[in-house]
N, C-alpha and C positions, 0 to 999 in steps of 0.2 A: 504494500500500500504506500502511495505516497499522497502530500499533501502539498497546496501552495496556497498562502495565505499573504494578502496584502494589507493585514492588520496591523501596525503600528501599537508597541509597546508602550505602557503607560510608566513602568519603572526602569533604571537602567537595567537592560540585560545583557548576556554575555556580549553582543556584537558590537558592544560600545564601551567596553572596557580597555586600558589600555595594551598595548601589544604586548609580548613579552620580548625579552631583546633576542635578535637575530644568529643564531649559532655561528657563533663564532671557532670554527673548526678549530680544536688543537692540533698542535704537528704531529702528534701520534698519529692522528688520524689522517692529515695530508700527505704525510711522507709515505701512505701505504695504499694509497689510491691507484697505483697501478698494478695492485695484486688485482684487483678487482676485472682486469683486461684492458685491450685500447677503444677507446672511442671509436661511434661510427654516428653516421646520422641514423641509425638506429635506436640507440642511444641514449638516453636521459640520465641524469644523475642529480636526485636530493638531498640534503645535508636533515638531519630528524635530531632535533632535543628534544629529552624529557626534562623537566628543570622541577623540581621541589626542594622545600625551606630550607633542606638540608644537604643537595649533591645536583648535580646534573649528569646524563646518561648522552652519550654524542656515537650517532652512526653514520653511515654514506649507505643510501638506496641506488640501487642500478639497474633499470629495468632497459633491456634490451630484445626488441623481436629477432627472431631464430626461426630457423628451417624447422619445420613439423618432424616428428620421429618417423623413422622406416614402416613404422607398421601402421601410420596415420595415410593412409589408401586414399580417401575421400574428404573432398572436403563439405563439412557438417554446417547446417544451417541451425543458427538460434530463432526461435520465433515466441515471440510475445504478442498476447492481447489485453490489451487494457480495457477496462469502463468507465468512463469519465463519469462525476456524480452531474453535466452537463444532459448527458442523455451520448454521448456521441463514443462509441467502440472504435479505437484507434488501436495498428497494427503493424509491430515495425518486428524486421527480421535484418538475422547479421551472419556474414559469413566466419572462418574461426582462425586466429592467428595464434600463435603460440610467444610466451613471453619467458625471457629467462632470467630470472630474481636475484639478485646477490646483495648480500648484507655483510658490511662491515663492521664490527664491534659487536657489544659496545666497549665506549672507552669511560671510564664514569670518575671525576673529579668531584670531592666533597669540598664542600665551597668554604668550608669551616678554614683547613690546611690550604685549600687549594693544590691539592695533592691527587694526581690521579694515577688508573692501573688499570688495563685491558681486564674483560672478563672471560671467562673461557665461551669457546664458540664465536672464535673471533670472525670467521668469513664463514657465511651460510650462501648456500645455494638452492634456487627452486626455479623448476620448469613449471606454467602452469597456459591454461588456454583460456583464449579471451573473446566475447563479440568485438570483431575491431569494429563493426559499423556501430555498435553501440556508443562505443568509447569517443567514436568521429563524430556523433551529435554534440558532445559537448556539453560547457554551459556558458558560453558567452552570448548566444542568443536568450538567454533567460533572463543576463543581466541585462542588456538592452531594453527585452522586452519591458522588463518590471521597472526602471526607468521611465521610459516612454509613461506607463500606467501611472507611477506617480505626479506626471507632468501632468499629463492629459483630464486626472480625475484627482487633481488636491481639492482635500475636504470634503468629496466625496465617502460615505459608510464604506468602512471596511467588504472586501467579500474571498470568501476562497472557493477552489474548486480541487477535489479530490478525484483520487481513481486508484482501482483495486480490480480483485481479479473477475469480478461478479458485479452485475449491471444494481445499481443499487435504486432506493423502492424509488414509486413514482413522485412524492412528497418533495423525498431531495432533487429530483431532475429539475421538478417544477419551480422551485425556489432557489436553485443554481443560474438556471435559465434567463429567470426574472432581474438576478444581478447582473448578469451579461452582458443583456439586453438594455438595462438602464446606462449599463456605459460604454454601448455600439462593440462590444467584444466580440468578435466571432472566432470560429473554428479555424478559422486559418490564423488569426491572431495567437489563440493557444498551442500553435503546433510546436515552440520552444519550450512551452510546459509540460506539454504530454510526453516529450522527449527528453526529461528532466529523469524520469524515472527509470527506463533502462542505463542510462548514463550511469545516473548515481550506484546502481547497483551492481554495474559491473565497473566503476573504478573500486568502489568498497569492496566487491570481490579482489582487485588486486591486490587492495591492504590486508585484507583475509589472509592473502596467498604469501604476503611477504617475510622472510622468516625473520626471527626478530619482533619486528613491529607487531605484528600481531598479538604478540603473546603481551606486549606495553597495552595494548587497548583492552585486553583484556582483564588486565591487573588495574586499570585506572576510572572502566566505566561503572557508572552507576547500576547496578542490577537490581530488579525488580525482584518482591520477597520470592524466598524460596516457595511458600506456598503458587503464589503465581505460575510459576516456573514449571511446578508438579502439576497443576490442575489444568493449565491453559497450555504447555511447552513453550515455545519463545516464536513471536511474529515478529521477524522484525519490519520496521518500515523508516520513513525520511518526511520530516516537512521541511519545506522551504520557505523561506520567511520573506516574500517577495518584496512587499512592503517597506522593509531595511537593508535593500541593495544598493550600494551608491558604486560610483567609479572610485577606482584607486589608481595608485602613482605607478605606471609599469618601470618606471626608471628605478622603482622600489624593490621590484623582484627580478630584474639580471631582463628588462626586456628594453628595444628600444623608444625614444620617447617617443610621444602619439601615436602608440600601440592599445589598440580598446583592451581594458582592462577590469575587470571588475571586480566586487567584494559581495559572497552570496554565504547569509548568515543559514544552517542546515541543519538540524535538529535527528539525530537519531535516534527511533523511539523501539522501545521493545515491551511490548505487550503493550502498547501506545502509552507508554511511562516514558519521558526524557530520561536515555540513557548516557548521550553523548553531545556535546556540543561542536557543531563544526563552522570556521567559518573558510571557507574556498574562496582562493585570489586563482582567479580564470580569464584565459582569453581565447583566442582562436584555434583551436583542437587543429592546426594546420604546423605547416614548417617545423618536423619534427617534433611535435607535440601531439602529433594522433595518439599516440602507444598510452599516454597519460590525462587521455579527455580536456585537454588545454591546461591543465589544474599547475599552475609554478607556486602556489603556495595553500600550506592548509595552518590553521592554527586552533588546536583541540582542546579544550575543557571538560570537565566534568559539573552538571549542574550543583551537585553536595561540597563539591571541595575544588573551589578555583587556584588555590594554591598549587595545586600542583597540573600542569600545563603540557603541552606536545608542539612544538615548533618545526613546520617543514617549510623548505625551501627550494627551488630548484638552483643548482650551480652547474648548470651545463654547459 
């Protein structure tokens, strides 16, 4: 399931807090970045902090497309159908590229000494497979669009539009429709939103896939009780906070100037409980940015405890 909502928050929340600073790679970690292989426009590379009161944790992400295995015969199509709570069933399908993961560190310095020391499992490696068409929608059309929406309708009522796997009752179509409608929105208008949702789900599969990182997102999210858990097992889903997109500085994240850029605050929810907070600095999923849905920067929180934080960046 995902969500977009152009509701505006009434207290500060995460997407206005300020930044946490910029990892600043230690040499441990620089002077080992060609174990990792050589560049290609294949290619990407992250720099990832975790920073809490008491240490920070520092990797290099390196995600590179590769030849499919010997025994990968066919190439496999993804196919998704969505229901918009609009009324309208949107269909998008991807063909499959394969990705190959490498992780470096971590390297983790307690801020007390300023003293640091590699931890075991210094270089990890994973092959994993991806929709690349998914990944090619992006989300810099989302920023724009939700842009545009705050231009065209300030002070206009908030309204969102959802979509999930199953056409939802007649109730909600009717009164999805009614907001649309009052602010000229149509279906071709939403086609960056409906494309919100395979995106987000298959670049978070690639955070899934990444060894390392994962196992951080799982030690830092907010989980829903255990009862939850047992009785419901885990949905996950994404809202997108359309409302609180504005542009950011690309000369901020390694791009050049007057490169469209934007900031899209994203809500990971599990059992529709905020489990994760994300905010995604995105721009054009083009010029060697396919492999990583245009995404040069994420910056992670936890709703219970902002203290402790996840800083990515692209240094490519």
């Amino acid at each position: 399931m995902f969500v977009f909502s152009s509701l505006f928050a009434e207290e500060v929340p995460f997407w206005e807090l300020s930044d946490p600073p910029f990892p600043d790679l230690r040499l441990q970690i620089t002077n080992r970045l060609e174990e990792l292989g050589e560049s290609s426009e294949n290619t990407v590379h992250y720099a990832v902090e975790l920073r809490s009161k008491k240490e920070f944790k520092q990797w290099v992400v390196r995600f590179e497309t590769v030849a499919p295995p010997e025994d990968f015969r066919r190439e496999q199509i993804a196919h998704t159908v969505l229901y918009a709570s609009s009324g309208d069933k949107i269909e998008f399908s991807s063909t499959t590229e394969f990705l190959n993961i490498s992780t470096l560190g971590p390297y983790v310095v307690k801020l007390k000494s300023n003293k640091g020391k590699w931890k075991e499992n210094e270089i990890l490696s994973h092959r994993t497979r991806v929709p690349k068409d998914y990944l090619r929608l992006g989300f810099d059309k989302l920023g724009e669009l939700s842009i545009k929406i705050q231009n065209e309708n300030e002070g206009a009522p908030s309204f969102s539009i959802s979509a999930a796997g199953e056409p939802y009752p007649e109730d909600i179509v009717e009164e999805t429709q009614r907001e649309l409608r009052e602010r000229e929105i149509t279906k071709e208008h939403l086609a960056p939103i409906f494309g919100f949702a395979p995106a987000i789900q298959s670049f978070f599969g690639i955070i899934q896939s990444t060894p390392g990182i994962s196992d951080i997102l799982r030690d830092i999210v907010d989980r829903p009780s255990v009862f939850s858990l047992i009785t419901n097992g885990v949905a996950l889903g994404f809202q997108s906070k359309g409302g609180e997109v504005t542009p950011e500085d690309p000369e901020k994240w390694s791009l050049e100037l007057g490169t469209p850029c934007y900031r899209i605050p994203v809500v990971m929810l599990l059992n529709d409980k905020p489990a994760l907070e994300f905010l995604l600095i995105v721009t054009s999923p083009s010029g060697g940015l396919e492999i990583c849905a245009g995404v040069v920067g994420v910056i992670v929180h936890t709703p219970k405890n902002r203290d402790k934080t996840m800083m990515v960046r692209i240094i490519r």
